[in-house]
C-alpha positions as CSV (number, residue, x, y, z in Angstrom):
1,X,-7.2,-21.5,24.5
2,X,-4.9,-23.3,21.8
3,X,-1.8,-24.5,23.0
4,X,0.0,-24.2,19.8
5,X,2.7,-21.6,20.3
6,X,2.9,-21.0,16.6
7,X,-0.3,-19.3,16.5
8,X,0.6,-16.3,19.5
9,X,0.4,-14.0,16.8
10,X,-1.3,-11.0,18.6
11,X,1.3,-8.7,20.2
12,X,-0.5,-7.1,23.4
13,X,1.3,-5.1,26.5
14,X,4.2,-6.8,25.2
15,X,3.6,-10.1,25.5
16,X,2.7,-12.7,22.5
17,X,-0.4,-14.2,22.7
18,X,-2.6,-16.3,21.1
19,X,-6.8,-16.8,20.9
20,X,-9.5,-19.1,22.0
21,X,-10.0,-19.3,18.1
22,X,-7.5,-19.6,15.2
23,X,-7.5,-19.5,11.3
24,X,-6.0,-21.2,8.8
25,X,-3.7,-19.2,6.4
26,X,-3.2,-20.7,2.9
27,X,-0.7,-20.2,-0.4
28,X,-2.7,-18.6,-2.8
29,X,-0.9,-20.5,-5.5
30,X,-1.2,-23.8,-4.5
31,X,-4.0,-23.4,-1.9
32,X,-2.7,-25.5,0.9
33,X,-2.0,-24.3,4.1
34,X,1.0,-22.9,5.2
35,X,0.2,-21.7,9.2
36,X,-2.2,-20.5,11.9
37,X,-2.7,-17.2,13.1
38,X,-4.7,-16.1,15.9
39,X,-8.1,-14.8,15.7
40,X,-8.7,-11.9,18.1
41,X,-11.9,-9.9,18.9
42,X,-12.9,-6.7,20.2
43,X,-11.9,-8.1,23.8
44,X,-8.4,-8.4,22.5
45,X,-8.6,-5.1,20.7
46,X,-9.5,-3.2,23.4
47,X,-6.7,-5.0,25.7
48,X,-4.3,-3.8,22.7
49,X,-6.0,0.2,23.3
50,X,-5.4,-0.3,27.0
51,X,-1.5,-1.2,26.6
52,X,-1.3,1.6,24.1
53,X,-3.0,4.4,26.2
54,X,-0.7,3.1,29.4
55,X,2.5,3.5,27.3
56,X,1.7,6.9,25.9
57,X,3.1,9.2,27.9
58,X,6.4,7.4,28.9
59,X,6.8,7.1,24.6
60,X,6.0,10.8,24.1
61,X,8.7,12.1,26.7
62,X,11.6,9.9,25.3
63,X,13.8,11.3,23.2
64,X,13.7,11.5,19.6
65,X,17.2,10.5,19.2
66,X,16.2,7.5,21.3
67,X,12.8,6.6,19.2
68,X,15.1,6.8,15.9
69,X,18.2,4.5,17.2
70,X,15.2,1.9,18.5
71,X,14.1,2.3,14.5
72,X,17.1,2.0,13.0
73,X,18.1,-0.9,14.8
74,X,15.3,-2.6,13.6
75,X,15.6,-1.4,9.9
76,X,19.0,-3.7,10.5
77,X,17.2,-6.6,11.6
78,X,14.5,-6.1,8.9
79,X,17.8,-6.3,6.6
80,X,19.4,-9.0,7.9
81,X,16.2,-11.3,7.9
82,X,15.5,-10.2,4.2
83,X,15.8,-13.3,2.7
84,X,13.0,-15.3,5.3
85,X,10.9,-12.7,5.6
86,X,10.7,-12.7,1.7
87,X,10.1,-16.1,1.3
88,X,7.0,-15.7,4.0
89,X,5.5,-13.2,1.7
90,X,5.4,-15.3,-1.1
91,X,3.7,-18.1,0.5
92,X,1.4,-16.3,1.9
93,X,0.7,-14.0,-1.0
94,X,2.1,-15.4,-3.9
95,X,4.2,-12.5,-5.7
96,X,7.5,-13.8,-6.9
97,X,10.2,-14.3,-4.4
98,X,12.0,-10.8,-6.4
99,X,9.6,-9.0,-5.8
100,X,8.6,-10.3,-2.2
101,X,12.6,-9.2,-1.3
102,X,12.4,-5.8,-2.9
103,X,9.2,-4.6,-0.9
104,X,11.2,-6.2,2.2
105,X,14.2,-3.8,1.4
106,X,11.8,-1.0,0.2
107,X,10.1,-1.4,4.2
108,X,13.6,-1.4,5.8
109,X,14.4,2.2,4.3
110,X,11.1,3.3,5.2
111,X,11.8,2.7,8.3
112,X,15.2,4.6,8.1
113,X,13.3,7.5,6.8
114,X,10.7,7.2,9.5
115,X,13.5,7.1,12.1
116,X,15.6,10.4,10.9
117,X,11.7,12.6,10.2
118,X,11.4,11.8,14.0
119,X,14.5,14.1,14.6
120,X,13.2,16.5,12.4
121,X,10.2,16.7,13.6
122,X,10.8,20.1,15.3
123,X,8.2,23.1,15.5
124,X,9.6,26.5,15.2
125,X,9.8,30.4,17.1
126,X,7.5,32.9,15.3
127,X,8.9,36.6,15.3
128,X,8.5,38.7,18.0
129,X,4.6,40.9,18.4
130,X,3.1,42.6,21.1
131,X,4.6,41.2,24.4
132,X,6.7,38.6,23.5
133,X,7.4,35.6,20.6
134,X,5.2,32.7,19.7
135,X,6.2,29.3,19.4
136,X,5.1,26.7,17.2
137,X,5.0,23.0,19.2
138,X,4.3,19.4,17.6
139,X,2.9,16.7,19.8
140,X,2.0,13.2,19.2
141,X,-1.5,12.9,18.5
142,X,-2.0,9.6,20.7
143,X,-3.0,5.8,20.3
144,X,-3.1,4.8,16.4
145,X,-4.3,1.8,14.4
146,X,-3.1,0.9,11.3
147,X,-5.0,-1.1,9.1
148,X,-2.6,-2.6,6.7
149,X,-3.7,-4.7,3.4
150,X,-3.0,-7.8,1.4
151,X,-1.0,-6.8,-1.4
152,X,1.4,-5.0,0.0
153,X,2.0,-6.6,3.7
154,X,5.2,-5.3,4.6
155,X,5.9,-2.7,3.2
156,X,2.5,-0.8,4.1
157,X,2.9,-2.0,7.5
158,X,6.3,-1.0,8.3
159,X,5.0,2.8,6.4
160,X,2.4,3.4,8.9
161,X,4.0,2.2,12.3
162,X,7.4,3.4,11.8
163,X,6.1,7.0,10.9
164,X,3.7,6.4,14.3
165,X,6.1,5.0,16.4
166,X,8.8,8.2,15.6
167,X,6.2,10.7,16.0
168,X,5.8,9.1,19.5
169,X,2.7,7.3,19.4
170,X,1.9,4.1,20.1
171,X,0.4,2.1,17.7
172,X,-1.7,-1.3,17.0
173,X,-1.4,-3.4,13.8
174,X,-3.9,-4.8,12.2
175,X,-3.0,-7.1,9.1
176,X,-5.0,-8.2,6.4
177,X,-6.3,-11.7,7.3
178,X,-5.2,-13.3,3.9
179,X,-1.3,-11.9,4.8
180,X,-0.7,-12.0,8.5
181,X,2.5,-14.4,8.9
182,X,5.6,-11.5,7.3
183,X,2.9,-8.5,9.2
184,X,3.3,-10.7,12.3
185,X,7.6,-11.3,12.5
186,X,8.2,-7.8,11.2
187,X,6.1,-6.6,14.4
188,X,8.5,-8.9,16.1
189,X,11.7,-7.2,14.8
190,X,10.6,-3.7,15.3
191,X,9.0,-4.0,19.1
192,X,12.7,-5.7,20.2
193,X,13.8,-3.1,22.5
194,X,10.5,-1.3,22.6
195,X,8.7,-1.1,26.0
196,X,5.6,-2.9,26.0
197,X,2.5,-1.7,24.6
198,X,4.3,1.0,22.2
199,X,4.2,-1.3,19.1
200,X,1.0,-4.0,18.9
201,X,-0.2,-6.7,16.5
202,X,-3.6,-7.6,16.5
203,X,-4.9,-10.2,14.0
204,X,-8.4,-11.5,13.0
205,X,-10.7,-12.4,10.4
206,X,-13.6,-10.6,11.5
207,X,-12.2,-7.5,11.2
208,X,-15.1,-5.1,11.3
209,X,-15.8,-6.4,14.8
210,X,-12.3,-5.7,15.9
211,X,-12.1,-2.2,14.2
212,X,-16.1,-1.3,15.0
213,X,-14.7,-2.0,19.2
214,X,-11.9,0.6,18.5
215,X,-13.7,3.5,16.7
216,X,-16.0,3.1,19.6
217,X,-13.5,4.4,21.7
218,X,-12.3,8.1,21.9
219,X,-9.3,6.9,23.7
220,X,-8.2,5.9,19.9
221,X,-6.9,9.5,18.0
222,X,-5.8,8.2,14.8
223,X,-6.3,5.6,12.3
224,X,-4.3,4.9,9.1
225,X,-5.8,2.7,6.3
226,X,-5.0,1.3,3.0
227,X,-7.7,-0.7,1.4
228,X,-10.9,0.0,-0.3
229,X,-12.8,2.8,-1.3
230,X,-16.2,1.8,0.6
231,X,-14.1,0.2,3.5
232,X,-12.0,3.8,3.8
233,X,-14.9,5.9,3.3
234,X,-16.6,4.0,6.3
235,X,-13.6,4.6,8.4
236,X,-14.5,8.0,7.6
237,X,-18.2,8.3,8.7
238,X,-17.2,7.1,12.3
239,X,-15.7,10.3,12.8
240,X,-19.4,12.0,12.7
241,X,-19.3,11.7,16.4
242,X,-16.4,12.9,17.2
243,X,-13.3,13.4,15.4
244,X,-10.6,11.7,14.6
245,X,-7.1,11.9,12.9
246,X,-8.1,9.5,9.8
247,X,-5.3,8.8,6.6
248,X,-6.6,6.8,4.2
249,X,-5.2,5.5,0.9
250,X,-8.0,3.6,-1.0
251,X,-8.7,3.3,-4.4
252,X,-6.9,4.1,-7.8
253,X,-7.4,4.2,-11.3
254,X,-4.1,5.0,-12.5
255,X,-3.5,5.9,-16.4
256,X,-0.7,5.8,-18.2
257,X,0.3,8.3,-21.1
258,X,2.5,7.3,-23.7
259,X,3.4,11.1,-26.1
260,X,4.9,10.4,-29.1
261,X,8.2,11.5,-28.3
262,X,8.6,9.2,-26.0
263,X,11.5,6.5,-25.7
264,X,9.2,3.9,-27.1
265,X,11.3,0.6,-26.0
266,X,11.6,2.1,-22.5
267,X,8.4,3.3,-22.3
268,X,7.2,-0.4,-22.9
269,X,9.8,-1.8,-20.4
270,X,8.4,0.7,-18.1
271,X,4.1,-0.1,-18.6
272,X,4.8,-3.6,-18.6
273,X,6.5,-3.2,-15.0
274,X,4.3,-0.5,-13.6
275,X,0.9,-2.9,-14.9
276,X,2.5,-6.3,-14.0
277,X,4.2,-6.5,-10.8
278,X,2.5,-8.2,-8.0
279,X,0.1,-9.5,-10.7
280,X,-1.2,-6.1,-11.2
281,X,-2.8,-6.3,-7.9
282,X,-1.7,-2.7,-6.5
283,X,-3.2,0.4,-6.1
284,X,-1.0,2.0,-8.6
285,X,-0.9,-0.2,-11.1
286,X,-1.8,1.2,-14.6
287,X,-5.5,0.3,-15.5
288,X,-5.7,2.6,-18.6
289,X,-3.0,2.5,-21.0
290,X,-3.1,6.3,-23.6
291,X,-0.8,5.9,-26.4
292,X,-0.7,9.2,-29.0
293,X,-1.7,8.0,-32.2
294,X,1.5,8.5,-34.1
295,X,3.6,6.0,-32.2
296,X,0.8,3.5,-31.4
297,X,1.6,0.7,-34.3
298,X,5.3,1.4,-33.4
299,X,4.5,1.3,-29.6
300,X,2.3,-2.0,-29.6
301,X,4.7,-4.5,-30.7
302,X,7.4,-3.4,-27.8
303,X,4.6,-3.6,-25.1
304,X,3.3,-7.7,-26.3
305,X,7.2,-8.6,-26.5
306,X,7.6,-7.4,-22.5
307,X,4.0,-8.7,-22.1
308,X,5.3,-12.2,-23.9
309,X,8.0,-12.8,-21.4
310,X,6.5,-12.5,-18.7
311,X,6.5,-16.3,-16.7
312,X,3.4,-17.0,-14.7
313,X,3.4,-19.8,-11.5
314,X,4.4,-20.3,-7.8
315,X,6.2,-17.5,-6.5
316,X,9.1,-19.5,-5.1
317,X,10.1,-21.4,-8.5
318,X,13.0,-19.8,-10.4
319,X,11.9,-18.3,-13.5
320,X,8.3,-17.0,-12.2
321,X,7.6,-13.6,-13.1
322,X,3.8,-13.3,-12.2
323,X,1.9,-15.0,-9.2
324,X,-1.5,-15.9,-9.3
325,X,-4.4,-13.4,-7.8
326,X,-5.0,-13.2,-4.3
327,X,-8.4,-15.5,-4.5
328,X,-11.2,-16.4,-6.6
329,X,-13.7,-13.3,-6.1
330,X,-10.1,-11.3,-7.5
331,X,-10.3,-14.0,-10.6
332,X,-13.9,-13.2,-11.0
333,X,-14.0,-9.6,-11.3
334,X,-11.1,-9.9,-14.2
335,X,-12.9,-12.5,-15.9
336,X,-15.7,-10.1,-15.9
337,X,-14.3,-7.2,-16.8
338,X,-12.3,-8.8,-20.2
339,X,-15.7,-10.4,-21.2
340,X,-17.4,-7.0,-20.9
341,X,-14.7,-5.3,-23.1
342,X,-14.8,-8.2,-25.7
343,X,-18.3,-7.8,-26.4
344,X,-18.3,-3.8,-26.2
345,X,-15.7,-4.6,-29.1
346,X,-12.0,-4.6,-27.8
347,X,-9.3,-7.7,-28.8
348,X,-7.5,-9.4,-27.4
349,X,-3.6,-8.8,-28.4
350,X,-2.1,-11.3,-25.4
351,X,-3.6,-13.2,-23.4
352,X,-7.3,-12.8,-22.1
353,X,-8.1,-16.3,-20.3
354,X,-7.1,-18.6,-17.2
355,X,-3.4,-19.5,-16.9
356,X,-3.3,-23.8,-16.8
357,X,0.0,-24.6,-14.6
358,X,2.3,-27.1,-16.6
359,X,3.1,-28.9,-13.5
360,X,0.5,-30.3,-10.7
361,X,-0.1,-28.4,-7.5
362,X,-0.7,-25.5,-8.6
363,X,-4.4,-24.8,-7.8
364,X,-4.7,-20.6,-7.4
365,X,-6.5,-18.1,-9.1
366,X,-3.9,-17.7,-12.0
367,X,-4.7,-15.2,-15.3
368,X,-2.5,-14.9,-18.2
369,X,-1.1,-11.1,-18.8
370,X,-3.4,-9.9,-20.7
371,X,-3.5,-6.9,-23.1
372,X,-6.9,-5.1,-24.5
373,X,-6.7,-3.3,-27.9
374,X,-9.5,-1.2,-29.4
375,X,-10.5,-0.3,-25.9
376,X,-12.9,2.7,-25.4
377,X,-13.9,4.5,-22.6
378,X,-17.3,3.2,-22.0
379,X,-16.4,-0.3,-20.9
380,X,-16.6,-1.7,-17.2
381,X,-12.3,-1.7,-17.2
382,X,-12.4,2.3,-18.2
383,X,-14.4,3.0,-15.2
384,X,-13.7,0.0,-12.6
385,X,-10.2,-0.9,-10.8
386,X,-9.8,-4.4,-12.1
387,X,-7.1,-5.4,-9.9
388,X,-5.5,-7.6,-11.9
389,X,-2.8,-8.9,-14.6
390,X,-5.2,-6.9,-17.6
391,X,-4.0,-3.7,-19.8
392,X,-6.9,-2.1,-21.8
393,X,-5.2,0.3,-24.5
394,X,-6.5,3.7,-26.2
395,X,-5.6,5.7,-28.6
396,X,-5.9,9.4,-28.3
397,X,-4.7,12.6,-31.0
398,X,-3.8,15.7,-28.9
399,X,-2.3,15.9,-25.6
400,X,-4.9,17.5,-23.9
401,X,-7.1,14.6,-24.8
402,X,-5.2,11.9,-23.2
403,X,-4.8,14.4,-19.8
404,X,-9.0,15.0,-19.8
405,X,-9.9,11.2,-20.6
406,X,-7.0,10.5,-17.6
407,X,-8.8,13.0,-15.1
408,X,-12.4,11.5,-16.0
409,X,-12.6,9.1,-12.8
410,X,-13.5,9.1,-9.0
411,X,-9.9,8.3,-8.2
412,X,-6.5,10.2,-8.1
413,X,-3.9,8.1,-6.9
414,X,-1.1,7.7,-9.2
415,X,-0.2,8.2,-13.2
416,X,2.5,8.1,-15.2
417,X,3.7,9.9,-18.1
418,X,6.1,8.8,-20.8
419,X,8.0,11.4,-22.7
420,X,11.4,13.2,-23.9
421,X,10.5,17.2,-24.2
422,X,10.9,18.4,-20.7
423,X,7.9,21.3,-21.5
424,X,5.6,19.1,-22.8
425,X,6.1,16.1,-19.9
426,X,6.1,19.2,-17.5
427,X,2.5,20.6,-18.6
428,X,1.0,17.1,-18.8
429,X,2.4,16.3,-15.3
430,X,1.0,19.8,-13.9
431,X,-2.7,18.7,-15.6
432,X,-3.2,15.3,-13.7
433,X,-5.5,15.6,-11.2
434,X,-3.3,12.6,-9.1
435,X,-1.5,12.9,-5.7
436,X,1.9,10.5,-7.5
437,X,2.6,11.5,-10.8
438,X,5.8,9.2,-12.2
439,X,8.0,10.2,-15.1
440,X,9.8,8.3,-17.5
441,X,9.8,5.6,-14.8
442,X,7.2,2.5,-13.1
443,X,8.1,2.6,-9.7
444,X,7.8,6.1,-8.5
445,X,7.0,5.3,-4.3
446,X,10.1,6.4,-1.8
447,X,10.3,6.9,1.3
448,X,11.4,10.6,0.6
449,X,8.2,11.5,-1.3
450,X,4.8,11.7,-0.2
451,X,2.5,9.2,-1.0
452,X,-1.2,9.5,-1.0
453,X,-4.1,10.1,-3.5
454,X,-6.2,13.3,-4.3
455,X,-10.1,12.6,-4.9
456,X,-11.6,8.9,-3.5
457,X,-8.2,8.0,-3.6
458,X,-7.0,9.1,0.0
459,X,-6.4,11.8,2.3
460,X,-3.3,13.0,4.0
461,X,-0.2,11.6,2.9
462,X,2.6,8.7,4.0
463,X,6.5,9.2,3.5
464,X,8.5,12.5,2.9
465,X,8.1,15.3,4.9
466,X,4.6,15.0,5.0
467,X,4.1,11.7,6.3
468,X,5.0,12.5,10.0
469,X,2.9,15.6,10.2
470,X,-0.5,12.7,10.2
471,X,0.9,11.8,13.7
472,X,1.5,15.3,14.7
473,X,-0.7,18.2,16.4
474,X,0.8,21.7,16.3
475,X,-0.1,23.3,19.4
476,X,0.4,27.4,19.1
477,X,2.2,29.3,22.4
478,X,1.7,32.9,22.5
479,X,4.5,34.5,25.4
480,X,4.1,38.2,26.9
481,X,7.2,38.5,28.7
């Protein structure tokens, strides 16, 4: 087994370990290699499901007031270790260093929110019939995984296990293999002052193996996911055999509808942020851009200005505005997807080709913000995520129009809607067939909503009131007394 303490990066029964293998994690910008992480397998998973099942009970009895000053605690040491933990992201995902910090202070009120929905996590007394009262009880539902992706690494993570851990189940970690460094010290921060095997890290690149060992075990009573479509749907068919508690935010193809009495110069402040950030590689970043006709000549110069300044390159250097894509196969699939709208007869208004750094070192899978005019509904971008810094635009007449050509996918994650007359927003909004609907603005996840897709976009929901009731059973107590 390595020696190299740096790669103990699986949590398990409260101690840090490491493996008889490791990997190599790299900067997507520069593609050099910034750590080592330790690569598990089922043996270590199932050593992670044995700590878990051991600390279940002792974590369901203790307090909720307990579980949520534990939390909070750590939302402090989340906030006081902003600034490294930021700059860990960005190395190891390549957003800029703004954005790296925001999604660590976005995680640290998460947790906060996770922490108080544990004290509020009450059941309730049903009137009194025949003998005697009912009750209504809420129980942890057990051991959880949460399988946590690349784009997001923090903010997901902290999401999933703070909810789990205040509901009172123990839970096991699994990041994405391309982001495991900020997954692995935020696990540190939030299992100081746990008792062992209530919080658990477990990384790997091979993670079918790892996951495939878990499902296999009915000790396991709940899995969270974000991810893909075919990869959550999968996660789904395991459960033929016997079921399990499964959340699972996958795929979007989020529009964007622009009426024309919107406030155009904020409207096009507020696509370019909702498309852009994080490269545009987020599950609810606009894909399909639906301007009304009226305002679309007005609109289109506002949108290449924003588009114009944004600054591509390293994460870390002042000034950078847009990292580069994850990898290659990411780089690919936009290539593909521009060159398939160009010949199906869209333009190019910005952009539309490989970003060449200025300045040596700077070898990732960079793309210039690009935006698609004369864009039509038949092309692979209209019907495909594309997962990337590309904006196809479309014109549409009547309102109706832009909410049935929005509606026409798979997926129902997010959309956003950009408008002044508080009728006419309000009947669009109560048309779209999406689980997160966002108003006037581009950022529209908080911890005090619930997030979660309708469709192949997800089941079950994350944050608000909802998001606790995926680690809860109620269990029903009829009294004759």
């Amino acid at each position: 087994m390595p020696e190299d303490p740096s790669t103990a990066t699986l949590l398990i029964g409260g101690e840090w370990r490491t493996a008889d293998a490791t990997f190599e994690v790299v900067d997507p910008a520069t593609l050099e290699p910034v750590a080592r992480a330790a690569d598990a397998g089922p043996r270590e998973a199932l050593a992670a499901l044995d700590a878990a099942c051991a600390a279940f009970p002792a974590w369901r009895d203790t307090a909720a007031e307990e579980r949520a000053t534990a939390l909070g605690a750590a939302a402090a040491r989340i906030r006081a270790g902003a600034d490294s933990l930021a700059a860990l992201m960005t190395a190891e995902n390549g957003k800029p260093l703004a954005e790296a910090r925001g999604e660590i202070m976005s995680s640290a009120r998460m947790l906060d929110w996770a922490a108080e929905e544990g004290r509020r996590a009450s059941g309730r007394v049903t009137p009194r019939a025949g003998g005697g009262p009912g009750l209504v009880l809420r129980a942890p539902v057990g051991p959880a995984l949460a399988i946590t992706p690349w784009n997001f690494p923090a903010s997901m993570l902290v999401r999933k296990a703070g909810l789990a851990l205040a509901a009172g189940c123990p839970v096991i970690v699994k990041p994405a293999e391309q982001t495991p460094l900020v997954g692995t010290e935020l696990v540190r921060l939030i299992a100081d002052g746990l008792p062992p095997g209530v919080l658990q890290s477990i990384t790997t690149t091979r993670p079918k193996d790892v996951v495939d060992a878990l499902l296999a075990d009915r000790r396991l009573r709940k899995v969270s996911f974000t991810g893909s479509t075919d990869v959550g749907l999968g996660l789904l068919r395991s459960t033929a055999d016997h079921l399990r508690r499964t959340s699972l935010e996958m795929g979007g193809h989020s529009p964007a509808i622009v009426l024309d009495d919107a406030d155009l110069p904020a409207a096009a402040a507020g696509v370019a942020a909702a498309k852009f950030a994080n490269a545009g590689q987020s599950c609810i970043a606009v894909n399909r851009l639906f301007v009304q006709r009226p305002v679309y000549d007005a609109f289109l110069p506002l949108l290449l200005e924003r588009v114009a300044a944004l600054r591509p390159g390293h994460g870390a250097d002042e000034g950078t505005t847009l990292g580069p894509l994850i990898d290659f196969a990411g780089l690919d699939k936009v290539e593909r997807h521009v060159a398939d709208a160009v010949k199906r007869g869209a333009s190019v208004a910005a952009g539309g080709r490989r970003w060449e750094p200025p300045r040596p070192g700077l070898a990732g899978a960079f793309y210039e913000p690009t935006v698609l005019t004369g864009a039509d509904d038949t092309m692979l971008i209209s019907t495909e995520e594309t997962f990337g810094p590309v904006l196809p635009v479309y014109v549409f007449d009547e309102d109706g129009e832009a909410v049935e050509r929005a509606n026409a996918t798979d997926y129902g994650l997010a959309a956003y809607v950009f408008g002044s007359g508080l009728a006419r927003v309000w009947r669009t909004v109560d048309r779209l067939d999406f689980g997160v609907v966002a108003v006037n603005e581009p950022f529209p996840v908080r911890p005090e909503l619930p997030f979660g897709g309708t469709k192949n976009s997800g089941q079950e929901r994350e944050g608000g009131s909802e998001g606790i009731d995926a680690y809860l059973e109620s269990k029903s107590v009829s009294m004759r007394l």
